[in-house]
C-alpha positions, 0 to 999 in steps of 0.5 A: 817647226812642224811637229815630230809626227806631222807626216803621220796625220795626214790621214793616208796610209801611202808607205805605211807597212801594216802586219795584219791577221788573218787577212785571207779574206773577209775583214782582214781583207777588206782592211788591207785593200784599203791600205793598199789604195792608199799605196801601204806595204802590207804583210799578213798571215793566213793559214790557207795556203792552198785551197780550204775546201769550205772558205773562200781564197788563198793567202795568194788571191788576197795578196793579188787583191791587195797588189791590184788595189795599189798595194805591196803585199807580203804573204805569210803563212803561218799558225798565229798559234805558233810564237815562232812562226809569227816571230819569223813572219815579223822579222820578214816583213821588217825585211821586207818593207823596213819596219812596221807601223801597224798591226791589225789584229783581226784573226779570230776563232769562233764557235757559239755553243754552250759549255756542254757542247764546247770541248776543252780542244775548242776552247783552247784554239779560241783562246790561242787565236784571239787572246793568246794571238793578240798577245803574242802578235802585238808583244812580238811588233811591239819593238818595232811599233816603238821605233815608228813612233820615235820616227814620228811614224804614228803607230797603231795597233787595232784589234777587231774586238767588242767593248769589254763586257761583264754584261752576263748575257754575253756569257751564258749561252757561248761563255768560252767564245766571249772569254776568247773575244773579250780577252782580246780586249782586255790585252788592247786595254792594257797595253794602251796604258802600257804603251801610252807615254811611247806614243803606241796606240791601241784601240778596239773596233767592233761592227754595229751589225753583222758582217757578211763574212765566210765565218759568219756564213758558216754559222747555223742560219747565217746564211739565210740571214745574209740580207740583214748584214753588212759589208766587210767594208764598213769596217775597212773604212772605219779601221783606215779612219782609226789609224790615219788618227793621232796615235797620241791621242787616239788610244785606249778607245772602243769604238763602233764602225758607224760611230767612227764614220759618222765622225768622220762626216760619213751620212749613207750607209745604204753603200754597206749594205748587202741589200739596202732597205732591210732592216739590219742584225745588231752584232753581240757585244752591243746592246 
């Protein structure tokens, strides 16, 4: 008899409905238009509903993309910030699509400043959006990931955050962003434990380098720096690689995007590269 979840190992994404944060663009994008090539549902939530004057696309263009790519997408706008909202934008998409088997826990805030220039209002939205946001996202999909996973739906919860760290380095010059960053991890290592024996996954995935994003390019220098990054898609195959994996097996890691496509017989990352030959920018968190 083949077992409970054998569907679910076949390593596509076909039917699969995926709740994903902060997918307007950048990362969370490119994540779920690698779904939808593989034909998945996938609802997200973004904050830009009309035109940002300095950030690229609407939740409304990134659901085009996700459609033309193969994809059924769902839209939401909504404030991660607000349990409510991302409990309505839940219960939408189990409307919608019937349930969900993955979250990508992507949205993040981002501010590399120092103590003194870091006013408790930043702090705050940082962690509200990453630690607080991964929280509230996975505990709200969490009855519905613990219902795929009875189905033999192999559910998974990927969050975008770094190997936990107490390395002070990556504390002393932007401790209020790192305290935000690595709580994302810690409530992705905690909840692997706790949903371990339910067959939920949960893992980190963190860039090797930098990824040449919207918000990266707002970051003093950045954007000159362009050249020595990487593509949002590296990531995106990595993601779909993690979670096209056994989730009762596959959970409680840290992984690297490189790491992961390597494992998976992946040799050419000159196709990441926004200008192959140049030497790369190592992303924080590692090293």
């Amino acid at each position: 008899m083949a077992p409970a979840n054998a569907m679910a190992i076949t390593r596509s994404l076909a039917g699969r409905t995926l709740f994903v944060t902060g997918a307007t663009r950048g990362i969370g994008l490119a994540i779920a238009v690698r779904a939808a090539r593989d034909g998945a549902n996938v609802a997200f939530i973004g904050k830009t509903d009309t035109p940002h004057p300095k950030l690229p696309g609407t939740i409304h263009d990134a659901a085009r993309a996700i459609e033309s790519a193969g994809g059924r997408a769902l839209p939401i706008a909504c404030d991660l910030r607000d349990e409510a909202a991302v409990e309505a934008a839940v219960a939408a998409t189990v409307d919608r699509f019937g349930g969900v088997d993955i979250l990508v826990n992507n949205a993040s805030a981002i501010s590399l400043a120092g103590t003194l220039d870091t006013p408790a209002k930043r702090f705050d939205l940082m962690m509200g959006v990453n630690a607080r946001g991964t929280y509230v996202a996975s505990r709200t999909c969490l009855p519905h990931l613990i219902a795929a996973a009875k189905s033999g739906r192999n559910p998974h919860v990927l969050a975008l955050a770094p190997p936990p760290t107490f390395d002070p380095k990556w504390y002393r010059d932007h401790v209020a962003y790192t305290l935000a960053k690595v709580g994302m991890s810690l409530v992705t290592l905690g909840m692997a434990e706790e949903f371990r024996e339910q067959g939920v996954a949960f893992n980190g995935l963190w860039p090797r380098t930098v990824i040449a994003t919207a918000a990266v390019a707002m970051i003093p220098g950045a954007q000159a720096a362009q050249q020595h990054m990487r593509t949002p898609e590296i990531v995106a195959d990595a993601a779909h690689a993690i979670v096209t994996r056994d989730a009762r097996t596959c959970t409680g890691r840290f992984l690297i995007d490189e790491d992961v496509l390597r494992e998976e017989g992946v040799t050419d990352f000159d196709r990441y590269a926004v200008e192959p030959g140049q030497p790369l920018m190592s992303d924080l968190f590692l090293g």
